[in-house]
N, CA, C and O of each residue as an XYZ file, in Angstrom:
500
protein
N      15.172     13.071     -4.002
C      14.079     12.410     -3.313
C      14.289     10.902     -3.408
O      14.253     10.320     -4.492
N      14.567     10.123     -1.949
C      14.806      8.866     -2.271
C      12.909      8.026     -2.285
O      11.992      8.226     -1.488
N      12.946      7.168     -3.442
C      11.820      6.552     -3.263
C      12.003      4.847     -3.598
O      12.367      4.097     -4.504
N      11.529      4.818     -2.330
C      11.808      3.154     -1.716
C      10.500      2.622     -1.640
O       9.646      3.159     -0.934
N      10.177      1.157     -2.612
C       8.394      0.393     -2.415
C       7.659      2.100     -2.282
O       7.204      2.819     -1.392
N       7.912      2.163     -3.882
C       6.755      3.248     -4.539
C       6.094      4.132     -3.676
O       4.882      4.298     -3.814
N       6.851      4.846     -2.624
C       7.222      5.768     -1.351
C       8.319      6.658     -1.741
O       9.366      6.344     -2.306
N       7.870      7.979     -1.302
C       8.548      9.037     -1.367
C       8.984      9.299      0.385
O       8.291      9.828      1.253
N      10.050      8.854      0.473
C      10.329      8.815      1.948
C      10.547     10.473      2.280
O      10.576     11.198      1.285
N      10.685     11.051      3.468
C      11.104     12.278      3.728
C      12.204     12.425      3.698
O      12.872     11.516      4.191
N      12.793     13.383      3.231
C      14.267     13.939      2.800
C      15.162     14.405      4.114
O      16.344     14.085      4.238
N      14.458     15.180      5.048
C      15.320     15.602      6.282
C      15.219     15.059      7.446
O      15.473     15.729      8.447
N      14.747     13.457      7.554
C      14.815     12.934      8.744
C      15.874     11.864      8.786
O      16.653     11.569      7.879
N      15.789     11.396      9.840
C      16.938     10.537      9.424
C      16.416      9.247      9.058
O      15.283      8.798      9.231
N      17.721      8.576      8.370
C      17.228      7.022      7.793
C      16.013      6.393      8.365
O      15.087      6.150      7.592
N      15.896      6.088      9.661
C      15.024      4.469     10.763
C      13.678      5.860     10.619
O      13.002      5.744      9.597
N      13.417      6.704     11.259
C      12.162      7.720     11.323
C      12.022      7.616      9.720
O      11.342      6.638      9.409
N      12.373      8.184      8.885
C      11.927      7.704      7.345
C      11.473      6.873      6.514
O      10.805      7.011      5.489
N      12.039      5.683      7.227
C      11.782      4.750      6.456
C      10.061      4.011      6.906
O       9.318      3.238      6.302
N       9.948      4.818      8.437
C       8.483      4.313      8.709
C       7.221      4.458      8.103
O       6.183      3.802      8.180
N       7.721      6.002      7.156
C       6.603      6.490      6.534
C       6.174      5.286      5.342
O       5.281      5.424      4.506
N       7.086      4.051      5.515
C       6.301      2.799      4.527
C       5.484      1.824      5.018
O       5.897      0.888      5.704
N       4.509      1.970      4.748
C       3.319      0.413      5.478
C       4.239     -0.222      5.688
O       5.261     -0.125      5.010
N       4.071     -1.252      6.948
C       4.496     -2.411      7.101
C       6.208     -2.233      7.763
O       6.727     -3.317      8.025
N       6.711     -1.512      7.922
C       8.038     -0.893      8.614
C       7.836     -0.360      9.810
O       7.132      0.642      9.684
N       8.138     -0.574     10.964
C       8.330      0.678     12.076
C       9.312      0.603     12.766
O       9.955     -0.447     12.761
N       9.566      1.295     13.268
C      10.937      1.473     13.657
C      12.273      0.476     14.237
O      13.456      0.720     14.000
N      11.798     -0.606     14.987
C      12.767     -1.568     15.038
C      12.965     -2.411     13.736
O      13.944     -3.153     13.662
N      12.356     -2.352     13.035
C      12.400     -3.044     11.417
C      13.623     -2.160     10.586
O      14.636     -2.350      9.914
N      12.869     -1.185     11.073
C      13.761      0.067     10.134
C      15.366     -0.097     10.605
O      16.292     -0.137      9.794
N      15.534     -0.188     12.096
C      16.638     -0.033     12.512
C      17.276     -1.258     11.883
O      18.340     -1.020     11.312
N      16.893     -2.410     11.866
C      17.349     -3.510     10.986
C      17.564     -3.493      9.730
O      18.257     -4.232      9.031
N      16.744     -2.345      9.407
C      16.737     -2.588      7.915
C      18.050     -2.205      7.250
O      18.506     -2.728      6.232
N      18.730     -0.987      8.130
C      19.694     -0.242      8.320
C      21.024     -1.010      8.763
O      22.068     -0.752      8.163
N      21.013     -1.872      9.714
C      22.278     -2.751      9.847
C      21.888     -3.660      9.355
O      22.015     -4.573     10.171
N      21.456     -4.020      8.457
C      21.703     -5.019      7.100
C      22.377     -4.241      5.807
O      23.246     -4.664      5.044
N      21.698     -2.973      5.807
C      22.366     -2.758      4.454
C      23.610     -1.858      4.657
O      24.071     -1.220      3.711
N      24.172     -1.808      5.947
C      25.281     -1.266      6.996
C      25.117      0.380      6.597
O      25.833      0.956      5.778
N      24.272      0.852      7.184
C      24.212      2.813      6.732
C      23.865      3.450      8.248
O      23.114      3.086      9.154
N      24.595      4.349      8.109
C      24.590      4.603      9.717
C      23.487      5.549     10.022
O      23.254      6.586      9.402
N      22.725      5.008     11.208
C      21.448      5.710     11.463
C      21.496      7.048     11.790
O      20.468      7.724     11.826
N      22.872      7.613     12.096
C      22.269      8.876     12.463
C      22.120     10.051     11.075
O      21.789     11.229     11.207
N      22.462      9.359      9.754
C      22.403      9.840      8.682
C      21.305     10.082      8.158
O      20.442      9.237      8.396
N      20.843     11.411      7.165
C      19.584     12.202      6.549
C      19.710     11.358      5.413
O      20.738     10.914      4.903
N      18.459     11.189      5.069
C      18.336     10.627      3.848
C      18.507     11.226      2.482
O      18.567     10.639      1.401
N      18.595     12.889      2.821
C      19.526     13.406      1.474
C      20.641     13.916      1.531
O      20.947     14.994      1.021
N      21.605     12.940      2.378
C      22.583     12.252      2.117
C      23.279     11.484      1.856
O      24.505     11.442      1.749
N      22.005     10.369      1.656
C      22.422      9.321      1.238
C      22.715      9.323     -0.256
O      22.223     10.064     -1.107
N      23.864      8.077     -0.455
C      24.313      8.328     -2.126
C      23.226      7.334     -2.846
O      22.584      6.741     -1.980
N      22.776      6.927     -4.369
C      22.540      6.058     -4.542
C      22.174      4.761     -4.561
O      21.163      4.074     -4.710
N      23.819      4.607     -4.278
C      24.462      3.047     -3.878
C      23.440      2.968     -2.455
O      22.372      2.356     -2.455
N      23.787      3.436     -1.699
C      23.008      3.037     -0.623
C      21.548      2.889     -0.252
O      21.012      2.196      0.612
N      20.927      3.948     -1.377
C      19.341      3.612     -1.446
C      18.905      2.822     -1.805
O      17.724      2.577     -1.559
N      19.869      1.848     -2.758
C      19.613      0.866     -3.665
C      19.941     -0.071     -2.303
O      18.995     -0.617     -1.734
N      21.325     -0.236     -1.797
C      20.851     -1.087     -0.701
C      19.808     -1.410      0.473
O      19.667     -2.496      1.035
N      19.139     -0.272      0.705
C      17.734     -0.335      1.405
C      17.219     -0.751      0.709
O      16.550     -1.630      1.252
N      16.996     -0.720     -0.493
C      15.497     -1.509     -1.495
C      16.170     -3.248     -1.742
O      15.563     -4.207     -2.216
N      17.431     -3.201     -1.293
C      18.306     -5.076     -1.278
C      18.133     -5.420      0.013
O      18.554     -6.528      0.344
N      17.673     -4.816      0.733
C      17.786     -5.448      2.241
C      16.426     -5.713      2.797
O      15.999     -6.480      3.661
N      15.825     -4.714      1.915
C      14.071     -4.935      2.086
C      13.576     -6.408      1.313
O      12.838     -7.282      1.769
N      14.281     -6.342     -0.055
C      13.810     -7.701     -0.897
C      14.041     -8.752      0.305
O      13.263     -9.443      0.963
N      15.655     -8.554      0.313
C      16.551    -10.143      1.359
C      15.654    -10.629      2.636
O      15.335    -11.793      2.874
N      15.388     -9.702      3.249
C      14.597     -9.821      4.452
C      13.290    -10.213      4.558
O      12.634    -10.634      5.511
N      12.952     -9.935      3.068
C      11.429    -10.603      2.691
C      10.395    -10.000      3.548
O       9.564    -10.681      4.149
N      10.467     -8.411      3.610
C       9.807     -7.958      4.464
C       8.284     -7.455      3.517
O       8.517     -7.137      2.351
N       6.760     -7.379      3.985
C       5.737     -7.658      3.047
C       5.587     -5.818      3.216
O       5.911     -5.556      4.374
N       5.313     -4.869      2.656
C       5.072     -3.655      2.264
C       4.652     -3.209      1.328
O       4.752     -3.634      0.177
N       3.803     -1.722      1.947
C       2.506     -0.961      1.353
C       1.830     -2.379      0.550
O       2.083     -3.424      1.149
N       1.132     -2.507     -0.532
C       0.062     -3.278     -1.231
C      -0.069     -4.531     -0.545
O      -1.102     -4.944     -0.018
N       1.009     -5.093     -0.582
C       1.237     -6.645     -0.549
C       0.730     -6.966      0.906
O       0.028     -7.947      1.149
N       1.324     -5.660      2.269
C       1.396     -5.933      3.507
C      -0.292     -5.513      3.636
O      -1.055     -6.382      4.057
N      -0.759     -4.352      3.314
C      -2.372     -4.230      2.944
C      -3.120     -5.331      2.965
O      -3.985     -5.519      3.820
N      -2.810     -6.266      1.893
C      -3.710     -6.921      1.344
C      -3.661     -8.544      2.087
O      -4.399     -9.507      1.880
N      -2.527     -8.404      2.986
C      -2.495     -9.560      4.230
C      -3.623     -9.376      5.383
O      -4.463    -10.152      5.837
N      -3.224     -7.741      5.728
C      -4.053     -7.495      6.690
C      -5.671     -7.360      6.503
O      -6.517     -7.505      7.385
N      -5.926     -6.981      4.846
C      -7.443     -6.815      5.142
C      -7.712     -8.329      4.570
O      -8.911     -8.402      4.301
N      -7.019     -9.608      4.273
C      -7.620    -11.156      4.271
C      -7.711    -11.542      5.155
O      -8.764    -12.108      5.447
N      -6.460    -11.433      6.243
C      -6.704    -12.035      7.548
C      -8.576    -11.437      8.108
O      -9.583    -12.143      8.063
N      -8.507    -10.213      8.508
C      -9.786     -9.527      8.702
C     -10.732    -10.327      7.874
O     -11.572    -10.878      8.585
N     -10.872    -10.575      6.575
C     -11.957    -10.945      6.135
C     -12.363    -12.680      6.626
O     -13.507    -13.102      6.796
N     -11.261    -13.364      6.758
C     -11.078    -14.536      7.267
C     -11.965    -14.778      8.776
O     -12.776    -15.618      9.165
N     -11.422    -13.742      9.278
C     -11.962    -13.774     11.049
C     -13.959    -13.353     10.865
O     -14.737    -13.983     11.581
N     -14.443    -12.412      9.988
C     -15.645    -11.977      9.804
C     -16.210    -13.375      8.789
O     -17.437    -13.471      8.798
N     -15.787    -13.994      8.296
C     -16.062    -15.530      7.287
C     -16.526    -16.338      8.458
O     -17.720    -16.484      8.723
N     -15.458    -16.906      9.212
C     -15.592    -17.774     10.650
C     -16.616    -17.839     11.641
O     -16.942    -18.706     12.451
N     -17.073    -16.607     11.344
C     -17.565    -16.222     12.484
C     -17.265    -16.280     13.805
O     -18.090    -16.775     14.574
N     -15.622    -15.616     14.441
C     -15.063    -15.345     15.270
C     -15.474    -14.490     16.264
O     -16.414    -13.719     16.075
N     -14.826    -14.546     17.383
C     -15.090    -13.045     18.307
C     -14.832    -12.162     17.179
O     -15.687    -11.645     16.460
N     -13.306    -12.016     17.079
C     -12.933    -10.874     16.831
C     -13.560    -10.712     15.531
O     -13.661     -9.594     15.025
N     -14.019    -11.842     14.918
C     -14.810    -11.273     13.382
C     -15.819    -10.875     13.758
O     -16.461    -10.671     12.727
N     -16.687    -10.499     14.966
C     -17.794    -10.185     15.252
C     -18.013     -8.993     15.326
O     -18.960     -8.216     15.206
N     -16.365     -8.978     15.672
C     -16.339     -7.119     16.238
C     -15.908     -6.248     15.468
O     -16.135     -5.043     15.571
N     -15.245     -6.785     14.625
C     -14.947     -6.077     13.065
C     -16.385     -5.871     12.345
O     -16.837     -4.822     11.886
N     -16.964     -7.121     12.369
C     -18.424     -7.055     11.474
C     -19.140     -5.603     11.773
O     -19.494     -4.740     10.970
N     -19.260     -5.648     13.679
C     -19.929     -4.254     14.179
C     -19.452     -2.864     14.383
O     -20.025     -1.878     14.848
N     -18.342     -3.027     13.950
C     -17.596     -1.377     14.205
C     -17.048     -1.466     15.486
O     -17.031     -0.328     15.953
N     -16.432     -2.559     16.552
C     -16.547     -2.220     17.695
C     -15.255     -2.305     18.160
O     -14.788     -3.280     17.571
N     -14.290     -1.777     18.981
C     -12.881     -2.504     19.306
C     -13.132     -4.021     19.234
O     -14.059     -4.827     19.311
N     -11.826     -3.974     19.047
C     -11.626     -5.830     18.535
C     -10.641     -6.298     19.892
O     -10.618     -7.465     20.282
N      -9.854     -5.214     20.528
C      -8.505     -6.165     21.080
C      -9.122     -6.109     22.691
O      -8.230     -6.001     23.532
N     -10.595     -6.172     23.259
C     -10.959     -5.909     24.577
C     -10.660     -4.335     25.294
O     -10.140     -4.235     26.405
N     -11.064     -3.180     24.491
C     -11.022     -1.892     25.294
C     -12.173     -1.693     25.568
O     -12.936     -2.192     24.741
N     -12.708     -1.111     26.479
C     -13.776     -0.384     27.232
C     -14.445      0.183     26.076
O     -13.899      0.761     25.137
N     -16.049     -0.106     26.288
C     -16.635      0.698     24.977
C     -17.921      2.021     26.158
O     -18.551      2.964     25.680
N     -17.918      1.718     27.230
C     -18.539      2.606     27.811
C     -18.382      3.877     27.698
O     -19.328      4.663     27.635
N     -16.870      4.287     27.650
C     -16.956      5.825     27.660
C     -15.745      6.355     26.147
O     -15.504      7.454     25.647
N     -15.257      4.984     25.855
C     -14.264      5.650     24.988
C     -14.540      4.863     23.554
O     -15.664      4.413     23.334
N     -13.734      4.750     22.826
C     -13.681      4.002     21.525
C     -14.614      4.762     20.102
O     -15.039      4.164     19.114
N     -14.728      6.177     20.405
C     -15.001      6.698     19.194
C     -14.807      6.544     18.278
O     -15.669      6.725     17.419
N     -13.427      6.079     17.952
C     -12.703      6.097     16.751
C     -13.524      5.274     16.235
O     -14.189      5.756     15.318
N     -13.762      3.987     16.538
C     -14.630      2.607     16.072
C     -15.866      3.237     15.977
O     -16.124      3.588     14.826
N     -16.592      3.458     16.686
C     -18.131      3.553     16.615
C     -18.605      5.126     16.122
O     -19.731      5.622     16.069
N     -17.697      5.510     15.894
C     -18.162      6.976     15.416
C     -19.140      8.147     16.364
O     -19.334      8.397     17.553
N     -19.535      8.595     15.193
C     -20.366      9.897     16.140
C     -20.816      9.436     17.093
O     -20.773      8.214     17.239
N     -21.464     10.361     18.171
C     -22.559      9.869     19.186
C     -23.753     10.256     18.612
O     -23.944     11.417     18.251
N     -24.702      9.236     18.479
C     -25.991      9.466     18.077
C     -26.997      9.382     19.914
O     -26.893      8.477     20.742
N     -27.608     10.267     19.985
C     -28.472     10.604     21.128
C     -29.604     10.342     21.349
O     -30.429     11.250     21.245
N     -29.999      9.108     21.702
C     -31.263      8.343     21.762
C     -32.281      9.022     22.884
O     -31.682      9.245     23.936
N     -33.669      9.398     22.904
C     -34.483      9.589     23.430
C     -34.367     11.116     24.051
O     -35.315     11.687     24.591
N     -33.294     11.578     23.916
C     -33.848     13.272     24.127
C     -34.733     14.257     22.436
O     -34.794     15.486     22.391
N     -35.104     13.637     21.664
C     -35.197     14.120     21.016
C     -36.364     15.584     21.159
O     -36.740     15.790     22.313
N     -36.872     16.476     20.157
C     -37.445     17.435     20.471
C     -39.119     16.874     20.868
O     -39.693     15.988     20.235
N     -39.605     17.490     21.848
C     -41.119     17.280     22.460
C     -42.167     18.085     21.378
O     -41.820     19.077     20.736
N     -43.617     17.414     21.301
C     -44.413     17.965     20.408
C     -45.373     18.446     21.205
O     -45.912     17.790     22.096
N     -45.682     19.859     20.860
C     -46.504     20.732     21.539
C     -48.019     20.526     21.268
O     -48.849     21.248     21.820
């Protein structure tokens, strides 16, 4: 089991898809991450030897790339920064609401959660 920034990467995918399963990596990173530490992408990661896992965790330092905690803890200051300011977008973080301009009429559940159903409620006899 290779484990790279306190990540248990997956064993049967290959290197660049594996290495995404780390905050702050996705796939063109990954692919870089890979011709820096020269390991050829179409290779499984339990095949990789050692030596070479150790060079993914040297190419990650060199590159100064910020992951899992560190990359976390950028993203939820920036956020707290924008809701401090009193920004748009800190406005819309403050309310649960999309932040990047999507339609809130019919979609954006994810943000606002359940549907709560105003004014049909039950009639009193």
């Amino acid at each position: 089991m290779a484990r790279i920034a306190g990540i248990d990467i997956p064993r049967d995918k290959k290197v660049p898809f594996s290495l995404c399963y780390i905050h702050g990596i996705g796939l063109t990173l990954a692919n870089e991450i890979c011709d820096h530490a020269k390991i050829n992408k179409d290779k499984r990661v339990k095949d990789l030897s050692d030596s070479e896992v150790a060079s993914v965790r040297d190419a990650i330092s060199t590159l100064e790339i910020k992951v899992e905690g560190e990359q976390r803890t950028f993203v939820s200051m920036n956020i707290k920064r924008k809701r401090d300011i009193g920004c748009y977008q800190g406005l819309r973080h403050r309310r649960g609401l999309p932040v990047n301009g999507q339609r809130t009429k019919t979609n954006s559940r994810t943000r606002k959660g359940k549907r709560r159903t105003i004014g049909l409620g039950s009639k009193e006899v």
